[in-house]
N, C-alpha and C positions, 0 to 999 in steps of 0.2 A: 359287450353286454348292454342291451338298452335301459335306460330307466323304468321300462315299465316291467322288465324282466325281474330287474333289484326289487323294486314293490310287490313281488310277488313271496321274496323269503323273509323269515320273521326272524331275528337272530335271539339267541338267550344266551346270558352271561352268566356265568359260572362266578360268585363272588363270594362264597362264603370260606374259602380257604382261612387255612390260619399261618401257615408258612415257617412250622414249627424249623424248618434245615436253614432259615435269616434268622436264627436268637440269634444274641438278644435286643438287635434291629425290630424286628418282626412281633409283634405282642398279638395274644388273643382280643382283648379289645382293642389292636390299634393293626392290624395285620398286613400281609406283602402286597398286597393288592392297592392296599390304601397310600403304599410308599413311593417316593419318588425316586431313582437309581441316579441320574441325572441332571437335577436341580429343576426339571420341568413339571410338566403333567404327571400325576401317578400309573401306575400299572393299569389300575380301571380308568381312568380318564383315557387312556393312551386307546384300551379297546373300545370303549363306546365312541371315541372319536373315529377311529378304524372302521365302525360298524355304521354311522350315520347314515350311508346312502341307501342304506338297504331301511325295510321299516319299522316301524316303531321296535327299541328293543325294549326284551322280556328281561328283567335283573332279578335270578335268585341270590338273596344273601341271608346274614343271619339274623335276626331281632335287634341283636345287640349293636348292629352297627347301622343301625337305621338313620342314625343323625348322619355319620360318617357319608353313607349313601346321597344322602341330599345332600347335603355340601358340596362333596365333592360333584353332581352333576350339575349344582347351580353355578360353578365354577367355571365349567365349559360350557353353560347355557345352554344344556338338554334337558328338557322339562317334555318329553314324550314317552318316557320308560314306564312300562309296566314294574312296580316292583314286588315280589311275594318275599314274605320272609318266612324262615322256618324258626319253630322255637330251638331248636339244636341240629349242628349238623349231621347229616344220617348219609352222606359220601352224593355220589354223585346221578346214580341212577334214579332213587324218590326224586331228586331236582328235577331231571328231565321229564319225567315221567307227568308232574305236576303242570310245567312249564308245556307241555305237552299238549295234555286234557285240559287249560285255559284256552290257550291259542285255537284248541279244535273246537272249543265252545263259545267261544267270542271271535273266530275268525272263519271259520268252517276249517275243509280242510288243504295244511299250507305246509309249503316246505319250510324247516326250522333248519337252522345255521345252530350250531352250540359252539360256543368258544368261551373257554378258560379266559381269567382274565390277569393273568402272570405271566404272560408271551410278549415279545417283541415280534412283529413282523415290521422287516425292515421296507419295501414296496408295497403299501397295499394298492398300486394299480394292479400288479403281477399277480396278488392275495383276490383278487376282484376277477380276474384269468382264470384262475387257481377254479373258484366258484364256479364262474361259466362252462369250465372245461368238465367238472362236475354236476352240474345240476340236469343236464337229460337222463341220468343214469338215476337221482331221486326220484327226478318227476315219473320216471316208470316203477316208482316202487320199489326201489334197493336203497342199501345204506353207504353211506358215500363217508369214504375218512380218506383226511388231508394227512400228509407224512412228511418226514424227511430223510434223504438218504444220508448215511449214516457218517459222520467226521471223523468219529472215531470209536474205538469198542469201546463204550460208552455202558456202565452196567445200573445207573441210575434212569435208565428209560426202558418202558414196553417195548417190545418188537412186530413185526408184522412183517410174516410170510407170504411172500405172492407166487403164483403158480408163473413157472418160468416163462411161460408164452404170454404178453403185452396182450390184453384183450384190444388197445386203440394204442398203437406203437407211437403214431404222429401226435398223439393226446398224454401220452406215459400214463396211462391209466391199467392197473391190473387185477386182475382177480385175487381176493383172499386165498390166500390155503390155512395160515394158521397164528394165530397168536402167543407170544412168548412174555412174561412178565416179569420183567428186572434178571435177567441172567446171572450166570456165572460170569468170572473175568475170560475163561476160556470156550466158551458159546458166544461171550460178546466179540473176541477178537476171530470168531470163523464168520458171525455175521458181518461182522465189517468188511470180509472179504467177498463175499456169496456173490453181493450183486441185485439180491435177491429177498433182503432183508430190510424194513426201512424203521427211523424210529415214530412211535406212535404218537403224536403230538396232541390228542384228544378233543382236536375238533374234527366234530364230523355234524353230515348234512343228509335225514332223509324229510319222509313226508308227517306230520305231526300222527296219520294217524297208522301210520306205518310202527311207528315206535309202541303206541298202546296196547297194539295187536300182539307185538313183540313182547315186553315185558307183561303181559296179558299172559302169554303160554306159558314164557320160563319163569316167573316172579308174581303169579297169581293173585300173592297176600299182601306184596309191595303194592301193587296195582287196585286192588280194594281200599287201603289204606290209603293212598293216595289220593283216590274218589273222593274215600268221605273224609281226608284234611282237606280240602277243596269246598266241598259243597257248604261243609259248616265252619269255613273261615270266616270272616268280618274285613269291610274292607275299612279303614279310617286313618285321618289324616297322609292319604295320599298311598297309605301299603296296605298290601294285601295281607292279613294275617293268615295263617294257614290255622286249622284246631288242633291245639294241644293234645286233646285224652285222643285222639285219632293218630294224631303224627307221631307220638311215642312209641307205637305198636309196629312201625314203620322197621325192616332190616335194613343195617347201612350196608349198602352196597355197590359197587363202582360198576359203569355202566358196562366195561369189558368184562369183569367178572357173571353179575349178573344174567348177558344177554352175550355180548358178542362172541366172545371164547367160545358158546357154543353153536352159533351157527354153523362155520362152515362145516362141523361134523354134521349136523341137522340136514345140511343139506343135501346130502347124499342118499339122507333116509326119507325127506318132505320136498321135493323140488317145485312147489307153493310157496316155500319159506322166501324171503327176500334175498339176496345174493348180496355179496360186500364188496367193493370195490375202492382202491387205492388211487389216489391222487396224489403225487410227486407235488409237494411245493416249490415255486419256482424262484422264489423272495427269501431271501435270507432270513429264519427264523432264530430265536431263543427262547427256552423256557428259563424265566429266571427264580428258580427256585431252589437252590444253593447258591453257596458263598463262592463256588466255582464260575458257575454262570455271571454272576456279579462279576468276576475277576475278568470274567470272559470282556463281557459286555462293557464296560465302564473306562474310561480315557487313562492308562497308565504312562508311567514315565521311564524317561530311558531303559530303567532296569529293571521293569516290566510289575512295578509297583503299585497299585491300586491307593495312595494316600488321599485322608480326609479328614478335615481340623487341624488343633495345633499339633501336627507330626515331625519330626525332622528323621528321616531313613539316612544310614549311614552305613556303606558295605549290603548292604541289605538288598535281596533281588527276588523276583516272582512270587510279593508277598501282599497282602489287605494288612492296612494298617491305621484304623480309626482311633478317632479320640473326641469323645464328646464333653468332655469333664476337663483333660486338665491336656499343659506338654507329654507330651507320648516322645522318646525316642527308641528308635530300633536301631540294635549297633550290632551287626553279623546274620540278621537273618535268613532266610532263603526259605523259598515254599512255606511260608507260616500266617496264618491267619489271626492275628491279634486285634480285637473291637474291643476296646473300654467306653461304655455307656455311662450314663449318669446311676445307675444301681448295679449295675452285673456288667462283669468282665470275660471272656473267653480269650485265651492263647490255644490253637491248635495246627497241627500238621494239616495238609489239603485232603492226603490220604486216611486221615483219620478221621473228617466230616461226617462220615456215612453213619456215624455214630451221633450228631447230634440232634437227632429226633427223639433220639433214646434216654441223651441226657435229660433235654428237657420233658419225657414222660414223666421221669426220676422226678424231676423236681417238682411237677403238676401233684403227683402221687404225695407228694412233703408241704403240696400248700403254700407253694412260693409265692408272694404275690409278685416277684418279679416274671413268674410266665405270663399275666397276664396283664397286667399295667404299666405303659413304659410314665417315666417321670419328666421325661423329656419328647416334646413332638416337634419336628419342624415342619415347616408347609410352606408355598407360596410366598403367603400372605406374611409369612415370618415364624417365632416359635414360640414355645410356651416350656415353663419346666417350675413342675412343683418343688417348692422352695420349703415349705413345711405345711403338716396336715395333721391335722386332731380328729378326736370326734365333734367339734362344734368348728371349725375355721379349716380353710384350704388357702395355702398364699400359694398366689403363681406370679413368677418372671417372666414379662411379655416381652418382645422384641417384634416390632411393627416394622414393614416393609413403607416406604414410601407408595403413596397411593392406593393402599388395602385399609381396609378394617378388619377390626377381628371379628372372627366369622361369630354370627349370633350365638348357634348353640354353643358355645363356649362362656355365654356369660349368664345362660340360661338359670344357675344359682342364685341361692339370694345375694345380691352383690350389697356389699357393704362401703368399702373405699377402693379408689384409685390414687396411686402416691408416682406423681412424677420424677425421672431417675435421669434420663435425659433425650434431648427433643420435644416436642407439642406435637400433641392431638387432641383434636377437636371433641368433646363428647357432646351429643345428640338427647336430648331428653323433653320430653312434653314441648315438641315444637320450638327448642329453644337450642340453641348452640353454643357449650362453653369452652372454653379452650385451657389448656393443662400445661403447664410450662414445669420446669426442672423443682424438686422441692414443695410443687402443690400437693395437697391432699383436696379428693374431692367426694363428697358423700353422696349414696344414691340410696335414695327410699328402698325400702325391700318389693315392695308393689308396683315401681315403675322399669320399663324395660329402657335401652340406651342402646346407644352406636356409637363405637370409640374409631374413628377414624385419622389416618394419618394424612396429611393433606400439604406435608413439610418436603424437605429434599431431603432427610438423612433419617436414620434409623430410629424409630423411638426406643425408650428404653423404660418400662414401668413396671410394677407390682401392684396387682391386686389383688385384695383378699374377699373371699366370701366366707359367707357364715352356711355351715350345712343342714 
């Protein structure tokens, strides 16, 4: 595919998940996307890195994580992203729909790329194939979804039916017949065998104003709603706000429920309607969006162990066993999922997962504030973990990576002191540079801002407090 082909599709990311099946990893203000599984790039870093060659992309996310959003792109030095934010999430179809009617009004009309941003794709040369093998089939006006054939009856994914005859045999490209959503365990293991079944991986690729058209007929009032969060958004400092008293009016709804489920029935009745078409990915994909996936994806040991922090596994086999707090050992486990975080703990079976989305509804419904603030973050750059918090004062324990500093909005509070624990860093203030050694305390006006930079060979270790 030539470069001037990739300039032609506009991709939009899907970032507003909350990644409720990672507690209590995964937080609403700190969420799966924003994670690193790895020790690398996070999930969104991973896809807009994946997405670069094509053009500028379009980032839907949520209000709330608008700092997070910059960060994390100043981090991999993509400063081209359209971002819109919504004031709450309302599923997937208002996204595209929004994401949509921008691009079709500041670009005319263009083919749009949608991708999730919770996937692994292991080649994106192949992911980049994948594209081209699809994109004549948008450019005439149909909706083009990327798939996977299926590993295993698998009943935490969509399905997608293709009509037995290959419409492009040498392209593995085929016709829709029909869509199925999270099966039974016995429909997931006759699809696994059909052939003819693939899982839905929910990226897909048609024309921006193909899709308008679309959620225009089936979702009318989603589609008006969307108009006017758009026309009476604001744009400032750098994001798109969407309007509030418009977007609230908004149905959540996912873009297979919505629109696609019903076309291929449509089409038999409107043969105007746009046609759907399957593209076989040919890159080794993951959705990591349980603790399964994780298990999947992540470097295990001998005995097929997922361990992380202070763990010692003993007898123990095909098991996630984290510790962010204290020694953790496991003596006899097998298939068991045990995370101890700095506030909440889970012990669970693998096969009993499927239940916790549900736990933590439970607990969102009881006002936990462990659903939505972890106390503990790591990054890059190093981590951070609140140590105590009032209503006037927050102390946090920094741990500075050599060669980072701490990312600005994190000290964007009134800062009050920095108390050296051990190593130096430099702090930055009024053009002046001071530096922090073991046992220093250093004071910062409430009015001026700072850079604490690590600029040593070994880890700093500090506490600071701010006033709220």
């Amino acid at each position: 595919m030539s470069y001037y082909d990739l300039k032609k599709i506009f991709p939009v990311v899907l970032a507003g998940g909350s990644g409720e099946r990672l507690w209590p990893v995964s937080r609403f203000l700190y969420p799966k996307p924003f994670l690193s599984f790895d020790k690398q790039d996070s999930l969104f870093q991973k896809t807009i890195s994946r997405l670069q060659d094509l053009e500028n992309v379009t980032i839907i996310g949520n209000e709330k994580h608008r700092i997070l959003l910059k960060r994390q792109l100043n981090e991999i030095n993509y400063n081209n992203a359209d971002i819109i934010l919504e004031p709450v999430a309302k599923n997937t179809a208002p996204s595209l729909t929004i994401a949509c009617m921008k691009i079709l009004r500041d670009q005319g009309d263009s083919i749009v790329l949608l991708a999730p941003s919770d996937h692994i794709i292991f080649n994106s040369e192949k992911f980049y194939d994948d594209i081209y093998r699809g994109y004549k089939y948008a450019q005439d006006g149909n909706v083009v979804l990327f798939s996977i054939k299926p590993k295993s009856p698998d009943t935490q994914f969509g399905y997608i039916k293709v009509k037995n005859n290959d419409i492009d045999l040498c392209e593995d490209i085929s016709l829709v017949e029909d869509f199925i959503e999270k099966p039974s365990i016995e429909s997931a293991k006759s699809f696994f065998k059909s052939g003819i079944h693939y899982w839905n991986s929910g990226i897909l690729m048609l024309k921006a104003s193909v899709w308008i058209n679309l959620i225009k007929s089936f979702r009318p009032e989603i589609e008006n709603y969307c108009k006017k969060s758009l026309e009476n958004g604001n744009f400032e400092d750098g994001f798109l706000y969407l309007d509030k008293n418009n977007f609230k009016n908004i149905s959540p709804e996912s873009i297979d429920y919505a629109v696609l489920e019903l076309l291929p029935k449509h089409n038999l009745k409107d043969p105007f309607l746009p046609s759907c078409f399957v593209v076989s990915l040919s890159s080794e994909w993951l959705d990591l969006g349980s603790w399964d996936s994780i298990h999947d994806f992540a470097d295990k040991n001998q005995d097929g162990n997922l361990l992380d922090g202070d763990v010692v596994a003993i007898d123990s086999k095909d098991s996630i066993v984290m510790s962010r707090n204290k020694l953790l050992v496991s003596l006899g486990l097998q298939n068991i999922v045990f995370i101890d975080s700095k506030d909440a703990t889970i012990v669970s079976s693998f096969e009993k997962l499927d239940q916790l989305k549900s736990v933590v509804g439970l607990l969102k419904s009881e006002d936990r504030k462990e659903v939505d603030s972890p106390i503990y973050v790591e990054e890059k750059w190093g981590s951070y973990e609140i140590i105590h918090e009032s209503d006037d004062m927050i102390c946090k324990k920094f741990l500075l990576n050599p060669g980072f500093s701490i990312p600005l909005d994190l000290l964007r509070l009134v800062l009050k002191k920095c108390i050296g624990i051990n190593g130096k860093v430099e702090i930055e203030m009024c053009n002046k540079i001071f530096e922090l050694l073991p046992f220093d305390v250093f004071e910062i006006q409430s009015n001026l801002s700072c850079k604490i930079t690590n600029n040593s060979d070994q880890i700093f270790v500090g506490i600071i407090i701010f006033k709220n």
